[in-house]
MARPAZA-213662 format. One record per atom (N, C-alpha, C): residue in three letters; z, y, x. Coordinates in steps of 0.02 Angstrom, whole numbers, padded with zeros to 5 digits, always signed. Atoms other than C-alpha are relative to their C-alpha. Layout:
BEGIN
ALAZYX...
// end
This chain:
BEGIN
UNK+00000-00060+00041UNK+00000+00000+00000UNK+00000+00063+00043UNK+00004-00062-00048UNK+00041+00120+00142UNK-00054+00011+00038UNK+00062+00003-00026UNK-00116+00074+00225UNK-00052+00049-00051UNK+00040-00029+00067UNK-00206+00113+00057UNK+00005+00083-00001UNK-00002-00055+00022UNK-00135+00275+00048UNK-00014+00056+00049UNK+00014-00043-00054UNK-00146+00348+00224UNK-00073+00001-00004UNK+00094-00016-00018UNK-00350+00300+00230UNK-00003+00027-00066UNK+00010-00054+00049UNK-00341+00392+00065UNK+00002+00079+00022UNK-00007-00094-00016UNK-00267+00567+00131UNK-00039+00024+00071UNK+00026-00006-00038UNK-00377+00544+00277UNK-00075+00020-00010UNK+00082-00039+00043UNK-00540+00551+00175UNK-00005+00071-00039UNK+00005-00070+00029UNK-00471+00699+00071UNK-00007+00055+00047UNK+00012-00069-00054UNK-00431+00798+00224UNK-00044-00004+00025UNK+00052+00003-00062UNK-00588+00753+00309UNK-00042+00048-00040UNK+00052-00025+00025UNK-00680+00864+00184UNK+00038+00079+00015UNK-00019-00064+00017UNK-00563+01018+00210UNK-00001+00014+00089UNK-00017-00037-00081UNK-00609+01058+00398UNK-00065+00047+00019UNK+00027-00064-00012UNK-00658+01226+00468UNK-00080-00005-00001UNK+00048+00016-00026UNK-00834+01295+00484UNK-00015+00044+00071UNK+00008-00021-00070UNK-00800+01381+00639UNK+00048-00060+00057UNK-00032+00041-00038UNK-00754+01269+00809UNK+00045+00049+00035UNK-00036-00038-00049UNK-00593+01334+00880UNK-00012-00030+00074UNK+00029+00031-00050UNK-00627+01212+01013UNK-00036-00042+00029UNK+00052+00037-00006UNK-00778+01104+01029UNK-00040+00056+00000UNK+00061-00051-00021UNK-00917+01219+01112UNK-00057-00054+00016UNK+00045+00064+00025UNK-01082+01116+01080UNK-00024+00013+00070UNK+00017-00001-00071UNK-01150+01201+01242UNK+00037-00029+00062UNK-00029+00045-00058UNK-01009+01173+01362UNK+00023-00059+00015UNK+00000+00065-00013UNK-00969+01011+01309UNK-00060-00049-00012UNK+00037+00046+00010UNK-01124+00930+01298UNK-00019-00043+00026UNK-00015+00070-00030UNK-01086+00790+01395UNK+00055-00036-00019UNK-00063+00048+00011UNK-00918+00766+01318UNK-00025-00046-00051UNK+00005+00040+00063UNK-00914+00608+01197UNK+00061-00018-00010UNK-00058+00055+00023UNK-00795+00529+01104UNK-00002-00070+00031UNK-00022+00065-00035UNK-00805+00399+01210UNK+00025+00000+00074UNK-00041+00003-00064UNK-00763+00459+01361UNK+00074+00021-00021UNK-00068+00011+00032UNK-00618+00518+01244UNK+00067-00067+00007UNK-00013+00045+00013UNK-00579+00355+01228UNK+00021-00038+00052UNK-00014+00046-00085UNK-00588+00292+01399UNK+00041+00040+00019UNK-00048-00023-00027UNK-00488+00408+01465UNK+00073+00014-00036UNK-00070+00014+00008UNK-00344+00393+01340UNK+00044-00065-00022UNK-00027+00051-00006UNK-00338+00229+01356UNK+00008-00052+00058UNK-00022+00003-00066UNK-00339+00208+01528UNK+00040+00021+00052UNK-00041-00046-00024UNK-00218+00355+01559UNK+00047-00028+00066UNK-00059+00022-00029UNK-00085+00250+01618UNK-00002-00013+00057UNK-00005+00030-00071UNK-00153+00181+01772UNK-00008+00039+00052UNK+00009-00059-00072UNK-00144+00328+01876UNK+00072-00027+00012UNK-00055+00050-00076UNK+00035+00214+01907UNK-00010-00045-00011UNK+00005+00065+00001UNK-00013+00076+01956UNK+00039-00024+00024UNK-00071+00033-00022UNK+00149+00031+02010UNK+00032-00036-00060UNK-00022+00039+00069UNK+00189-00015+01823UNK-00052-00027-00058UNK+00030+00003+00060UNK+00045-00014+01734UNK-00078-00045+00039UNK+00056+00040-00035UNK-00141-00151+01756UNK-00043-00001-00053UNK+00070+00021+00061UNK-00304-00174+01670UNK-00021-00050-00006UNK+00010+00099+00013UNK-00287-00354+01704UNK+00027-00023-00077UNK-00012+00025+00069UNK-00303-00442+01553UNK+00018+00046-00056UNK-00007-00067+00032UNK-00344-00309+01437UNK+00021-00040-00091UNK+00000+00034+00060UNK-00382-00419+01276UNK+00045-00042-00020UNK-00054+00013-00019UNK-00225-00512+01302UNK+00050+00040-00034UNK-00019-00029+00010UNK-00133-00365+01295UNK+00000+00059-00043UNK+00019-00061+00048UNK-00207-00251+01155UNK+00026-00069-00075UNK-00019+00048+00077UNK-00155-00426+01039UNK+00083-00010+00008UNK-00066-00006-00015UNK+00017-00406+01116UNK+00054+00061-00055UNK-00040-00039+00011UNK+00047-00244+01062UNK-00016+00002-00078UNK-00014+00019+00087UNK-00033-00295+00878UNK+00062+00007-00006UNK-00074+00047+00024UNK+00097-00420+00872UNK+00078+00068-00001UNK-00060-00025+00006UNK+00222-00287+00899UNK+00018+00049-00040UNK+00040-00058+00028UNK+00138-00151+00785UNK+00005-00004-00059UNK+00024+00000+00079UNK+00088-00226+00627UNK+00081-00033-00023UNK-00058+00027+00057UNK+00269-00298+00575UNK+00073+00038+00037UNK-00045-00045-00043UNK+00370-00143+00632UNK+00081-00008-00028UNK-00060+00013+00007UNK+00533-00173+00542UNK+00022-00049+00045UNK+00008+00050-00015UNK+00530-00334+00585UNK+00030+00011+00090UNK-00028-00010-00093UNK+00518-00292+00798UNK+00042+00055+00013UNK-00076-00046-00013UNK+00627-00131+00776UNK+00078-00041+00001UNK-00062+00027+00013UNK+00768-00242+00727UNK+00009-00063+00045UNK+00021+00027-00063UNK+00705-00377+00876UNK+00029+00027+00038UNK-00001-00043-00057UNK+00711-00246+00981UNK+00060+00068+00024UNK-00031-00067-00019UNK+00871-00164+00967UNK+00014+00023-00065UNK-00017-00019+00050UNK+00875-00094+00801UNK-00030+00086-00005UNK+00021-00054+00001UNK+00846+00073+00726UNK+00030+00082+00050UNK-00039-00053-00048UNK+00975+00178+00832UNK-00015-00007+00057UNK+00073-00005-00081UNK+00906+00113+01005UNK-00046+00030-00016UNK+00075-00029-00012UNK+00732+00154+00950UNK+00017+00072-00005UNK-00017-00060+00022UNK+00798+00323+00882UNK+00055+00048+00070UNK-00023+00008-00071UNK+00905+00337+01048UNK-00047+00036+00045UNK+00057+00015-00052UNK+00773+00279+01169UNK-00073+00058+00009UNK+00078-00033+00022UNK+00614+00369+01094UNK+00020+00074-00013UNK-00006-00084+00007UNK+00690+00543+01025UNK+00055+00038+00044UNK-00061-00053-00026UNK+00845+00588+01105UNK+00018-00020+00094UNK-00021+00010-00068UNK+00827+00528+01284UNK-00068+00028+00043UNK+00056-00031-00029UNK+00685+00593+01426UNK-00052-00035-00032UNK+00038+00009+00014UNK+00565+00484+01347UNK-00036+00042-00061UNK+00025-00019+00036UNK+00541+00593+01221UNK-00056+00086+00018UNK+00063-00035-00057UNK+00427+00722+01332UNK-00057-00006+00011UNK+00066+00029+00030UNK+00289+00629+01324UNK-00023-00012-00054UNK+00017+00007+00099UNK+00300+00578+01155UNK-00013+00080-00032UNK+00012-00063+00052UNK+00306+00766+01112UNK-00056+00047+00051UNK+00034-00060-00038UNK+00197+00854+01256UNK-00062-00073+00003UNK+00064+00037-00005UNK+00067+00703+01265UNK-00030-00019-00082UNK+00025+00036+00063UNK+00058+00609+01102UNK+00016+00049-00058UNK+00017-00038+00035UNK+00094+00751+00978UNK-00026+00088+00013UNK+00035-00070-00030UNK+00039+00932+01080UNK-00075-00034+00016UNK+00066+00049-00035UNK-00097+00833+01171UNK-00034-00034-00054UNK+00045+00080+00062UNK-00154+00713+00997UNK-00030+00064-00037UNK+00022-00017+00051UNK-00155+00850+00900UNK-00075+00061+00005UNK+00071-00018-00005UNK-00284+00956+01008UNK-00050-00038-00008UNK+00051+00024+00007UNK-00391+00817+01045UNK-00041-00037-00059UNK+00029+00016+00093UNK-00394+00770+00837UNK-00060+00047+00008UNK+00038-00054+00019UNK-00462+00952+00821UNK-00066-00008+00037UNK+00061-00004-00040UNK-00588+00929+00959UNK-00044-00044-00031UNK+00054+00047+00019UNK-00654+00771+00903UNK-00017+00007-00069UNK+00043-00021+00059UNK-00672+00836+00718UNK-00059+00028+00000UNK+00077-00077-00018UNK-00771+00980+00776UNK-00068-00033+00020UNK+00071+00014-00038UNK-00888+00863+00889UNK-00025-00045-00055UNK+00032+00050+00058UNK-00921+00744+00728UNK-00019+00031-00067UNK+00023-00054+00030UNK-00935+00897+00625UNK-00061+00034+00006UNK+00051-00028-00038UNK-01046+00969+00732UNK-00080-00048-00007UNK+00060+00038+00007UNK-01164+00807+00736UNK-00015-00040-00071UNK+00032+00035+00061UNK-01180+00783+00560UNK+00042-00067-00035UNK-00018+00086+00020UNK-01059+00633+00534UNK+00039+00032-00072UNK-00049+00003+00073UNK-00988+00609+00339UNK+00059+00001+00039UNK-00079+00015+00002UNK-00791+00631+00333UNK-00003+00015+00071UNK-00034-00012-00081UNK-00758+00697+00527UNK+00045-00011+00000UNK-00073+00004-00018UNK-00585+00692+00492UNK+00011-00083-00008UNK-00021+00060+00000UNK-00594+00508+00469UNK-00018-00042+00069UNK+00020+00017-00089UNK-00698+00465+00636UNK+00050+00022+00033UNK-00068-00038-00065UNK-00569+00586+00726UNK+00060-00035+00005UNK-00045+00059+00017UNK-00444+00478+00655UNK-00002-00075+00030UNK+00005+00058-00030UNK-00515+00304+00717UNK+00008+00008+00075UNK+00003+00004-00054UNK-00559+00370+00874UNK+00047+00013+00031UNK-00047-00033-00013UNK-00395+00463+00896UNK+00032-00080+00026UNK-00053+00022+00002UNK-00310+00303+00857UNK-00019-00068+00062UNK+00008+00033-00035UNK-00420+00197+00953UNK+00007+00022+00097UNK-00034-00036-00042UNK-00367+00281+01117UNK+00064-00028-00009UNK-00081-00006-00026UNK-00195+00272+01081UNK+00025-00078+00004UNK+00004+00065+00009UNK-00210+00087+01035UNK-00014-00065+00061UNK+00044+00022-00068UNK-00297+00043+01195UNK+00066+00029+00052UNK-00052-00017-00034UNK-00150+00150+01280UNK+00061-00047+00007UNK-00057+00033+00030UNK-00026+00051+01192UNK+00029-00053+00040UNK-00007+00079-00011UNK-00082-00116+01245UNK+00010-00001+00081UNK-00019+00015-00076UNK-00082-00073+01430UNK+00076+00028+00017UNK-00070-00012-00014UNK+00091-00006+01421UNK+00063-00049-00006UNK-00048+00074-00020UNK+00144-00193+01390UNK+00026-00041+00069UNK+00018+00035-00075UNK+00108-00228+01576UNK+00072+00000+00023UNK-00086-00008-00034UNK+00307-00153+01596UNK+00047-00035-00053UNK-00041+00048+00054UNK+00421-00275+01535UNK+00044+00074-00030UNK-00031-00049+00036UNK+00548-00112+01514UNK-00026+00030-00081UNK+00026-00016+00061UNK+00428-00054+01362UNK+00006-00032-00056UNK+00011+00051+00059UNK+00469-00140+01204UNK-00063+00023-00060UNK+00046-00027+00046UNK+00384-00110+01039UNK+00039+00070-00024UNK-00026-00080-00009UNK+00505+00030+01025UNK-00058+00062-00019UNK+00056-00049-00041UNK+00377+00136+01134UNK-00048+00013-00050UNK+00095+00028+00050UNK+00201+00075+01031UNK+00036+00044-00069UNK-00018-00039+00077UNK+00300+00115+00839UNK+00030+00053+00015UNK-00020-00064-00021UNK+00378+00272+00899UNK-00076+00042+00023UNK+00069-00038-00010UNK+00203+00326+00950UNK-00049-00013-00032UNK+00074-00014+00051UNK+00072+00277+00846UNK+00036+00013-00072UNK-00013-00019+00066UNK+00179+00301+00688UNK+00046+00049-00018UNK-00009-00065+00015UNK+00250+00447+00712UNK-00017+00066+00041UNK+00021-00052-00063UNK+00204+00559+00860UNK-00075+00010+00004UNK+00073-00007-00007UNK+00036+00527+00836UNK-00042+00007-00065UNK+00034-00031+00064UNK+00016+00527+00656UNK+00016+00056-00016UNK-00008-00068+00022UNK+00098+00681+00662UNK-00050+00035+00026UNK+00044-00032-00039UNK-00014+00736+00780UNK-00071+00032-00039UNK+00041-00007+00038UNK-00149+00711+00664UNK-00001+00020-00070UNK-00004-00039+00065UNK-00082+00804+00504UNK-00005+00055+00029UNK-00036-00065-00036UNK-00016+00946+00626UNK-00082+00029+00032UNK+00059-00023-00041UNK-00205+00964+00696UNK-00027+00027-00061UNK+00041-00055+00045UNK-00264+01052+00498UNK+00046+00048-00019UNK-00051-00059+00030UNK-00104+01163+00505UNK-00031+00082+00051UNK+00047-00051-00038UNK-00204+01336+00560UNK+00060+00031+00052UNK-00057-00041-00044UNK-00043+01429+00624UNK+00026-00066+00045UNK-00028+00041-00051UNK+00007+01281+00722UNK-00057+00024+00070UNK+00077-00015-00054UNK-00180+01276+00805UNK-00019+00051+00043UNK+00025-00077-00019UNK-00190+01470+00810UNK+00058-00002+00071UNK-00043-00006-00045UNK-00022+01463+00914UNK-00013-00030+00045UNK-00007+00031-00067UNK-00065+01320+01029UNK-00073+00021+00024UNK+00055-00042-00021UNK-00231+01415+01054UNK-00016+00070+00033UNK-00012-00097-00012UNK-00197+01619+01064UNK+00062-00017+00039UNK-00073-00011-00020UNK-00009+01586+01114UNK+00008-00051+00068UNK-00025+00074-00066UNK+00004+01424+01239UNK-00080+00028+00027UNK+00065+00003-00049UNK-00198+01454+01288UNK+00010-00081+00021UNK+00019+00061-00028UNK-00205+01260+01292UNK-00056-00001+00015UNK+00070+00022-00008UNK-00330+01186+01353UNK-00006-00087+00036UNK+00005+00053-00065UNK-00393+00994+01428UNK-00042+00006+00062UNK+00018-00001-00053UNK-00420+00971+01602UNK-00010-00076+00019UNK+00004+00042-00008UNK-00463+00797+01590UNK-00045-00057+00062UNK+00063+00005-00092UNK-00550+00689+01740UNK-00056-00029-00040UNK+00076+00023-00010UNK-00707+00604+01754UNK+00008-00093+00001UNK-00021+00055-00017UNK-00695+00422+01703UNK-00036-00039+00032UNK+00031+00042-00044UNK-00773+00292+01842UNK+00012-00088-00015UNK-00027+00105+00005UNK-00807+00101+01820UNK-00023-00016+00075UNK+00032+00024-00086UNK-00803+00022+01998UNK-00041-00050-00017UNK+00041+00062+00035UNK-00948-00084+02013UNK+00031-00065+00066UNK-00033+00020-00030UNK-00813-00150+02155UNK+00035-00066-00047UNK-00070+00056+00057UNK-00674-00226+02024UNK-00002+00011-00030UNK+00012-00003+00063UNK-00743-00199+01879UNK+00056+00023-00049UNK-00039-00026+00049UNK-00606-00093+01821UNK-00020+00076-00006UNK+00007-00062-00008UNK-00608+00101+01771UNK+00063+00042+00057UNK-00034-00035-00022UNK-00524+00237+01901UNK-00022+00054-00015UNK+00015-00086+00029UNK-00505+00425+01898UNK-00024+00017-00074UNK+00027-00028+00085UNK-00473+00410+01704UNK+00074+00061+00013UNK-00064-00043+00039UNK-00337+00513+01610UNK+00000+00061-00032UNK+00016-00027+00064UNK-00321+00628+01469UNK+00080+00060+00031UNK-00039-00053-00037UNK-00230+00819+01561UNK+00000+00050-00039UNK-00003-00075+00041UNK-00174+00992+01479UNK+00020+00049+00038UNK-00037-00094-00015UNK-00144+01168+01528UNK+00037+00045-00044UNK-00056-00056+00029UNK-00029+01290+01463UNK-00009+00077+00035UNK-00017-00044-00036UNK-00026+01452+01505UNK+00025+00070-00048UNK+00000-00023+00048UNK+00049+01539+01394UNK+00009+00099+00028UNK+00010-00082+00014UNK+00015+01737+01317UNK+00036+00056+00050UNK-00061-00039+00009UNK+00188+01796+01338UNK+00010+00033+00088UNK-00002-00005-00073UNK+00200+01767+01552UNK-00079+00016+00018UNK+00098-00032-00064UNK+00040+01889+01627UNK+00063+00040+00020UNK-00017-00073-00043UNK+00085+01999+01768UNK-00081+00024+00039UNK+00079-00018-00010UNK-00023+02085+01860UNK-00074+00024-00039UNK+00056-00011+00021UNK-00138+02171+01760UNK-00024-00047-00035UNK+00005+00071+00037UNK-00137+02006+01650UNK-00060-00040+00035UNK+00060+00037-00029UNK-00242+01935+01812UNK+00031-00064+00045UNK-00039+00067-00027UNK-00093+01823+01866UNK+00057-00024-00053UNK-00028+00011+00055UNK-00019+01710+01745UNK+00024-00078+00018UNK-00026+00076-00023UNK+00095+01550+01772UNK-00019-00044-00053UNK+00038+00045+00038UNK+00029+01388+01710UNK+00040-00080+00001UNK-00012+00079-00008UNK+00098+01211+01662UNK-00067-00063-00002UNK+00075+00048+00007UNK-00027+01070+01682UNK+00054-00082-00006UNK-00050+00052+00034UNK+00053+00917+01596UNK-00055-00079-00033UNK+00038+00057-00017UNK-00007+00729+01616UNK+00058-00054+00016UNK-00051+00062-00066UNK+00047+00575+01717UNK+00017+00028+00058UNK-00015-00042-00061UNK+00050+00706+01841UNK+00020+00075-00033UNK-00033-00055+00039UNK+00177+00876+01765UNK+00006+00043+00071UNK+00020-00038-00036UNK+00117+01023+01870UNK+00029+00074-00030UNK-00008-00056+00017UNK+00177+01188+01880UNK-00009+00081+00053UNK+00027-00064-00041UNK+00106+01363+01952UNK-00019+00069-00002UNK+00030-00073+00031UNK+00007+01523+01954UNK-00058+00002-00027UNK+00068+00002-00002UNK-00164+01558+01905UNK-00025+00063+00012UNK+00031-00091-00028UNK-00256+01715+01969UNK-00077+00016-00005UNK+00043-00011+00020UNK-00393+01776+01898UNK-00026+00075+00045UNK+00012-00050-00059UNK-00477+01855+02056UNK-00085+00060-00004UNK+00066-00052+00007UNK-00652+01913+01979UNK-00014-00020-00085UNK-00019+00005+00093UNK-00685+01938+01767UNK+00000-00063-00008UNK+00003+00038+00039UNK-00742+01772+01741UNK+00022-00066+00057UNK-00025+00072-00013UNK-00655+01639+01874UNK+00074+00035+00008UNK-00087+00018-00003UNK-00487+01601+01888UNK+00021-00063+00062UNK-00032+00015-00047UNK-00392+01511+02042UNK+00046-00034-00025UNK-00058+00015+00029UNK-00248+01400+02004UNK+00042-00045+00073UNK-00029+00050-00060UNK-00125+01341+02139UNK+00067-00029-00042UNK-00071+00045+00034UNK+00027+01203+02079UNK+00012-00038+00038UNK-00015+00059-00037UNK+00145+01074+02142UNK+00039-00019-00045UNK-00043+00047+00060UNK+00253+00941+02028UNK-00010-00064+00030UNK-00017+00087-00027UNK+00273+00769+02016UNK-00052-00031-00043UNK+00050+00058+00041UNK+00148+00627+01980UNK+00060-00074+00009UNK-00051+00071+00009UNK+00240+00502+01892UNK+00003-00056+00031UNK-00017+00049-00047UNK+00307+00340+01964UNK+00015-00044-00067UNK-00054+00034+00062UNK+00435+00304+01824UNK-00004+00039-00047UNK+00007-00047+00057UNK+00368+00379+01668UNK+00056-00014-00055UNK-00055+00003+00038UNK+00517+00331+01565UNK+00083+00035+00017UNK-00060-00022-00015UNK+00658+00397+01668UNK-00048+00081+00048UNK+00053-00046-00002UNK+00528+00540+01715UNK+00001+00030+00104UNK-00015-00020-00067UNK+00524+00520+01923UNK-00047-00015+00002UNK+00046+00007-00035UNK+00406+00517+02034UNK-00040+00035+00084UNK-00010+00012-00082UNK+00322+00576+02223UNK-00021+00077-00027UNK+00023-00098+00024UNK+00279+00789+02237UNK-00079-00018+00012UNK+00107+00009+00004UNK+00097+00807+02211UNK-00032+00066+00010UNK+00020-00076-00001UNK+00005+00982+02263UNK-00073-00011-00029UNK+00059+00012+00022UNK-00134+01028+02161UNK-00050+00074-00002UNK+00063-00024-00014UNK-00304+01161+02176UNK-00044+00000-00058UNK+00032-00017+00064UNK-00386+01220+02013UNK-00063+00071+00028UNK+00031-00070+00001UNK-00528+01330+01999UNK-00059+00002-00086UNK+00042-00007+00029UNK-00619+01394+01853UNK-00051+00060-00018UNK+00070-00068+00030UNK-00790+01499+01784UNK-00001+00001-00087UNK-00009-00007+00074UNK-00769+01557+01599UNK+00018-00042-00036UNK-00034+00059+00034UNK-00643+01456+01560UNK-00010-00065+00003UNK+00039+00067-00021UNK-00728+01294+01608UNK+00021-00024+00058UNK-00031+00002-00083UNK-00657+01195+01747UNK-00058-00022+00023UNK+00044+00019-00051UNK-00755+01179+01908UNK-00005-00048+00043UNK-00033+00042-00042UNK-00661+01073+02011UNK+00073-00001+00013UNK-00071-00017-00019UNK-00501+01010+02059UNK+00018-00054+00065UNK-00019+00022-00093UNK-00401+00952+02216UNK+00062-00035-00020UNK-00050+00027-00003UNK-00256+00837+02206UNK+00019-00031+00083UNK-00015+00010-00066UNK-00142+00816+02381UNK+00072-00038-00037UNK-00049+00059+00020UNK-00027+00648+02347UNK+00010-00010-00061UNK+00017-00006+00076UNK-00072+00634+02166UNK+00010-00062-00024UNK+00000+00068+00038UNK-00061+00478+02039UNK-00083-00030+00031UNK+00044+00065-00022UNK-00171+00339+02060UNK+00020-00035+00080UNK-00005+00006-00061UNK-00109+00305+02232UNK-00037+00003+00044UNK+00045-00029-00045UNK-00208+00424+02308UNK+00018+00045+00059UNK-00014-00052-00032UNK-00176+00530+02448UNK-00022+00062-00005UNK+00041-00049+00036UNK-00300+00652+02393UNK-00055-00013-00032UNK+00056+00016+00054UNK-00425+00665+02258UNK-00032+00063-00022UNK+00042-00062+00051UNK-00578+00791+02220UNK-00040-00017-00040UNK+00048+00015+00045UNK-00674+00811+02077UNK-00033+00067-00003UNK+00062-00040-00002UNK-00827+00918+02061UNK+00000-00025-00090UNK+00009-00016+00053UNK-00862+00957+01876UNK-00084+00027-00015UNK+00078-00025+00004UNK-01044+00990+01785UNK+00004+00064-00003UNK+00002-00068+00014UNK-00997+01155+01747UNK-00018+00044+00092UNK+00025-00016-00052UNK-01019+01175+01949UNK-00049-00027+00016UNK+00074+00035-00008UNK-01162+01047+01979UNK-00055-00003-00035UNK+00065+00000+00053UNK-01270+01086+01819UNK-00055+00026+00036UNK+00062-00039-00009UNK-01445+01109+01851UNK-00020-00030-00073UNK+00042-00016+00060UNK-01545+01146+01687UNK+00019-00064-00033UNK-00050+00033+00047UNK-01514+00982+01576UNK+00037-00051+00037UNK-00052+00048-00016UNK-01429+00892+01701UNK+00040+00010+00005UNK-00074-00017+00020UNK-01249+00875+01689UNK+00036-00041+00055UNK-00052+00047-00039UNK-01163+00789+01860UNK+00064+00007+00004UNK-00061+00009-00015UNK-01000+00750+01901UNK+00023-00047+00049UNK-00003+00042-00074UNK-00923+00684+02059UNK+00062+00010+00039UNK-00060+00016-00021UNK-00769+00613+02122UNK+00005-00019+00064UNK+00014+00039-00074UNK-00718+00578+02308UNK+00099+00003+00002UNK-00053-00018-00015UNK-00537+00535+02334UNK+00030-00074+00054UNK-00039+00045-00040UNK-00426+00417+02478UNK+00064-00038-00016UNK-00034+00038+00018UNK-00343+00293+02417UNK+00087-00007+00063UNK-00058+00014-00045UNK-00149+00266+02512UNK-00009-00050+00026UNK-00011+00072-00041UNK-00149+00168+02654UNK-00086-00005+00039UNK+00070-00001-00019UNK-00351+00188+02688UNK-00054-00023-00060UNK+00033+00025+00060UNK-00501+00161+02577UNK-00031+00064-00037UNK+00019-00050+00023UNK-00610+00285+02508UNK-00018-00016-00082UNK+00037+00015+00059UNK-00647+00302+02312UNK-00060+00048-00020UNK+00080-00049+00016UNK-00831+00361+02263UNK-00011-00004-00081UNK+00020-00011+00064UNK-00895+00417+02079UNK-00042+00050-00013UNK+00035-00037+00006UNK-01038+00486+02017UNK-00031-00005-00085UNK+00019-00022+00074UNK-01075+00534+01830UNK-00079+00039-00033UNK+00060-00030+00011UNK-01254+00607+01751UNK-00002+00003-00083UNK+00003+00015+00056UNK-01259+00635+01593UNK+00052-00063-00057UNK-00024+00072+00016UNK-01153+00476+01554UNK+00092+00017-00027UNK-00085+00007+00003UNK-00984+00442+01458UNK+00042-00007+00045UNK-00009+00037-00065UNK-00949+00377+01624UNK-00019-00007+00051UNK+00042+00018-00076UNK-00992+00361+01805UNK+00030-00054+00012UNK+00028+00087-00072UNK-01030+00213+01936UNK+00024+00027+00056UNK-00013-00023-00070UNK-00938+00204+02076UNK+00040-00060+00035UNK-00037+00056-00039UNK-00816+00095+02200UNK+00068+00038+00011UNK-00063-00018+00012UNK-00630+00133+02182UNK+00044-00025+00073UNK-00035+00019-00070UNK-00609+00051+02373UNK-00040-00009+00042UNK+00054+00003-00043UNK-00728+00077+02505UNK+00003-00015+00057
// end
């Protein structure tokens, strides 16, 4: 019945969305898809690979079913309702749950309405919905890899942090605020399948902050959070009208539940708002450093590249190269 009724209010709202894009620009993203959506927020996790694997994916996406579809049932398995309520809202885990899975869900709802809006699809708000959930679903299952994770984690996030996410993405004053007021934005990477080990690297699904309130300088220097598997914090300096500079250092997670991890320095630059490239020095994935080149710097006329080069810890180079594609080809150990 509850099934019944949610894909009910999902079809009604899919008919009540804007006809202006607050954020889906058909020009600058016209390489993004919902599927690199997809890959990258359901691969997020493995920038630690200290807890998290893409071994045995199918395995583990029937794992986190099992733990999903009979949620009373594993809440009370697992502890009961005051652990989960504990664990999930009132202890550090709840940081992610509220700066990833509902700040973070509820832009990339809006985005992916806009881009299914944009191309003509019936009901957008219902695609935005699958795809939203298929992402988080795909997230889910690789977050079984840590025994620490129960189903806790999974029903605390897809059934409430993330469905909120997705009511909270047609509330305008929410939107307007995390738009005009925070200046979110994603800074997401470039996802790569090695044709090495046939797994994906250099995914994950990143945000900026920078909010209104903190400009100095002639509102041409303005501090910025950048919030991920890697929680960055800095300046940004807007050195000529239309680029911007961003220098940060923070931590790329280790232990995303008790929220530690190694210092990470990071290198932003953008041209009208569009990122260009970025620089990570001891960053997630267990990299020592990692650049990415962006199309918005490599475009020529309709081509669209993208291109990753980063050093794996310990030795080992990773290569990636993107064209047009949900995805680039590359070798994650060279």
């Amino acid at each position: 019945m509850m099934r019944i009724f949610l894909i009910t209010l999902v079809l009604l709202l899919s008919t009540a969305h804007s006809k202006e894009y607050k954020i889906f620009n058909p020009k600058r993203d016209s390489v993004w898809t919902p599927y690199t959506y997809v890959i990258n927020g359901t691969f997020d996790v493995i920038q630690n690979p200290y807890w998290f694997s893409q071994d045995k994916f199918s395995g583990k996406l029937e794992e986190v079913w099992n733990r999903v579809r009979k949620p009373n049932e594993n809440i009370k398995k697992d502890g009961g309702y005051k652990k989960l309520f504990n664990d999930e809202f009132l202890s550090s885990r709840v940081v992610p749950n509220i700066g990833l899975h509902f700040i973070g869900g509820s832009y990339d709802t809006l985005k992916l309405r806009e881009y299914f809006e944009h191309h003509g699809y019936p009901m957008p708000g219902l695609w935005s919905f699958l795809f939203t959930y298929a992402a988080h679903m795909g997230n889910e299952a690789l977050e079984t890899s840590y025994h620490d994770i129960s189903s806790h984690d999974h029903i605390a996030d897809l059934y409430v942090f993330d469905l909120a996410a997705f009511f909270i993405s047609y509330n305008e004053t929410y939107i307007n605020f995390l738009l005009d007021d925070l200046n979110l934005k994603s800074w997401n990477f470039q996802p790569v399948w090695s044709l090495k080990s046939d797994d994906f690297f250099n995914t994950g699904l990143n945000y900026v902050a920078r909010p209104k309130v903190l400009q100095f300088y002639d509102d041409k220097l303005r501090p910025f959070i950048y919030f991920g598997m890697q929680n960055i914090a800095g300046l940004s300096y807007q050195y000529v009208e239309d680029r911007i500079i961003s220098l940060g250092a923070g931590m790329s997670l280790t232990d995303p539940l008790e929220q530690k991890g190694r210092f990470v320095v990071s290198l932003f630059h953008e041209t009208n708002g569009e990122l260009d490239g970025s620089l990570f020095i001891n960053g997630s994935e267990d990299m020592s450093w990692r650049l990415n080149l962006y199309p918005n710097l490599l475009r020529y006329k309709d081509i669209d590249p993208g291109f990753i080069i980063g050093n794996k810890r310990g030795g080992g180079l990773s290569l990636g190269l993107s064209v047009n594609m949900p995805f680039g080809l590359g070798t994650d150990h060279l």
